[in-house]
N, C-alpha and C positions, 0 to 999 in steps of 0.2 A: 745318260741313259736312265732310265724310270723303273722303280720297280715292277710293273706291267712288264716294260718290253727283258726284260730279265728273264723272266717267270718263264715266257711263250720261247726263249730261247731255250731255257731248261727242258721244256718238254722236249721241245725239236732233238736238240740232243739224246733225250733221253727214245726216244721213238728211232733215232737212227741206229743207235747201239742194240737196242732191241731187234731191228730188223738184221743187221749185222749176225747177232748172236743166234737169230735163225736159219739163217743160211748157213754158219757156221755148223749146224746140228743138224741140216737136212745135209748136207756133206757126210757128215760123220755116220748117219744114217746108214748112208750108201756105203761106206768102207766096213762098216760093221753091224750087224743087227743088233749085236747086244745092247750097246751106248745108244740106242734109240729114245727107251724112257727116262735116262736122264736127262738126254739133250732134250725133250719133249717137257719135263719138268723146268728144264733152266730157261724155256723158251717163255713156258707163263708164267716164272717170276720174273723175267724181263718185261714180259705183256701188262704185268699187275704193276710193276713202279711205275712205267709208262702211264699207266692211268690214274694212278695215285698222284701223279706228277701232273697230272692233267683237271687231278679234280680239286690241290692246290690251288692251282691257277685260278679253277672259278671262282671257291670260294675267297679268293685275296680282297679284304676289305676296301671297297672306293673309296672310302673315307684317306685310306693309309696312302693310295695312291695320290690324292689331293693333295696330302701336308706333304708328300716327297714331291708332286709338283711346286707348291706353294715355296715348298725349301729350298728346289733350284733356282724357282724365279727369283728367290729372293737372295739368293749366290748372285743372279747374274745382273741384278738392279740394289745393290746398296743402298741406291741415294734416295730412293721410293721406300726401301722400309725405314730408313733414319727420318725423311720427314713424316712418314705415319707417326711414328715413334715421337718425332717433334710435337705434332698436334694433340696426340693423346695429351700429351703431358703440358700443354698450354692449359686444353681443355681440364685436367685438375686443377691446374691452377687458379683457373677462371671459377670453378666451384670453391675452392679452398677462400680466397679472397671474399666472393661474393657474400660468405657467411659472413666475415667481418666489415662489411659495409653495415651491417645493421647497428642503427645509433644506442649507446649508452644513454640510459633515462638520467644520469647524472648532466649529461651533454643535453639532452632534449630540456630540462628542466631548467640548465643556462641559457637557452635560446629562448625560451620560454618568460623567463624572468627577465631577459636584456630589452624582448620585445614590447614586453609587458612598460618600462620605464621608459622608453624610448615614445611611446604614447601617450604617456602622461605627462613627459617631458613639453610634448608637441602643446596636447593641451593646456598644460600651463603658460606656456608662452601665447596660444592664441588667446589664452583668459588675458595673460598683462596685458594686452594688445584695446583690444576689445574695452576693458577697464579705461586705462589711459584714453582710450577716444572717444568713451563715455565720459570722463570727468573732461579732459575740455570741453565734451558739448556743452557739459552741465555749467561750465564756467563760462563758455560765450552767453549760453542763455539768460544766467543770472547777471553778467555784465550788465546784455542788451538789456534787459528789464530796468537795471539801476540805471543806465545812461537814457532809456525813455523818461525817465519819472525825475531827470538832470537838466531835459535840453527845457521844459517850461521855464526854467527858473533864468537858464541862459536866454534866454527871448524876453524875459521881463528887465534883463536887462539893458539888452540891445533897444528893446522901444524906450525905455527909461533914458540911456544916453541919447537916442535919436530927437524925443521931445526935450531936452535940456534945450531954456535959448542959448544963443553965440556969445551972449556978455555974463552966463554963468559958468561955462566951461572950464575959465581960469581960474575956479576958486577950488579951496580944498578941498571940499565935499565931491565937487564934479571930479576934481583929477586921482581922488581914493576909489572912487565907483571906478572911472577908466581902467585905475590900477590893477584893485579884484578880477574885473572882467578879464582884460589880458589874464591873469594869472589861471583864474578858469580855463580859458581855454587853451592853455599851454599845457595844464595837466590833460584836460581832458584827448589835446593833441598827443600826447605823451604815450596814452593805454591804447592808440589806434583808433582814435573820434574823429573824422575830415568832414568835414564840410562839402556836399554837395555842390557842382559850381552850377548855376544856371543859366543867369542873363546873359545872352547874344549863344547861346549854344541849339543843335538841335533837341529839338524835344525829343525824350528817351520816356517810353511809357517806364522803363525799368528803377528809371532816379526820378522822375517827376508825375507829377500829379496836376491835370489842365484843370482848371477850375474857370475858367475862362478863355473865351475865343474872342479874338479883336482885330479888325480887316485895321492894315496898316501899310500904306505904300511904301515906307521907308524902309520897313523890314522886309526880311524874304518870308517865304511859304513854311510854315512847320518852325518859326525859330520864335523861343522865350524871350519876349518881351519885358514883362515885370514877375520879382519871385514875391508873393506876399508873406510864406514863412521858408526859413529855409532848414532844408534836409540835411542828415549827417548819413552816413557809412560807418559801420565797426569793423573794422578786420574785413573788408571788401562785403561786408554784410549790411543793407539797407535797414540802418533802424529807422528812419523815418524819411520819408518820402516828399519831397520840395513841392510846394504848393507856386502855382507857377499860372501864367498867362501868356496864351501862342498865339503867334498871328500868324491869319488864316491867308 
């Protein structure tokens, strides 16, 4: 029951007894004249609680009515104020925490400085990289250059043993030049020097060089015929280019 319905009981009460208590004096009235004024007095301080009791009631603060409602309901639902009670108190929690997510400048400063290496680290590595694929080029290039300014020398040779006649070959001079030569091109075989192949192959504009076109039944269409100088390869890299003749 609610302080409200208390209060409006009180009155009631208090209004019945009053009325009570005047009947009881107009009675008295009747058997006596005397006892009239005081039963007439006892009647309106009966009349005056009654209304005092009544102006209680109005003035009783809704607020107070609320927290006595609020305090039943929450008598008769436990489990609705304990999880209010639960969330409140997450919800501090969730503030209390929240402050200390904020990073240490000591922390920011390691992440900061890890990052910072971790970059430089990178770039060092793509320098080695880069370096290294620079000094090979720079090593095939200066190869290529020293095996262009090689293979003249290797042709002066090859025409040299080509015009020796057949009755000089056997002597010492001829089989030392033979000798050199092989040994030439075994080194130069050696550092990745090959020898372009030509005759009976298709013409390739990429290994050969037409210097000439000659109609020839015996051969087929597009294939080298004679090579007048021949072409080498460095490391699958065309240093010089086979001078060659195709029939058409």
């Amino acid at each position: 029951m609610s302080n409200e319905d208390k209060v409006k009981e009180a009155v009631e009460e208090a209004k019945a007894k009053a009325a009570k208590t005047a009947e009881e004096a107009a009675q008295a009235e009747e058997s006596t004249g005397d006892g009239k004024a005081g039963a007439a007095e006892d009647n309106a301080g009966a009349a005056g609680n009654a209304d005092s009791a009544a102006d209680t009631a109005d003035q009783t603060d809704p607020e107070d009515g609320t927290e006595a409602e609020e305090t039943a309901a929450d008598e008769e639902n436990p489990d609705d104020a304990e999880n209010d009670k639960s969330a409140e108190e997450k919800q501090e929690k969730k503030k209390f925490f929240g402050k200390k997510n904020k990073k240490d400048k000591k922390d920011e400063k390691i992440e900061e400085l890890t990052d910072r290496l971790t970059r430089q680290m990178a770039e060092f590595d793509n320098f080695r990289k880069r370096t290294e694929k620079e000094k090979s080029h720079m090593y095939e290039i200066g190869a290529k250059d020293i095996i262009e300014k090689i293979l003249p020398v290797v042709d002066n040779f090859e025409r040299g043993l080509s015009s020796m006649p057949e009755e000089e070959k056997s002597t010492p001079f001829a089989e030392g030049m033979e000798k050199i030569y092989k040994q030439l091109m075994t080194t130069l075989d050696s550092i990745g020097v090959k020898p372009i192949e030509a005759v009976g192959k298709e013409f390739n504009p990429d290994f050969h060089n037409a210097v000439m076109h000659v109609e020839d039944e015996e051969a087929e269409e597009n294939i080298v015929v004679e090579e007048f100088q021949k072409g080498y390869t460095y490391r699958d890299t065309v240093v010089r280019h086979s001078m060659v003749k195709v029939a058409n």
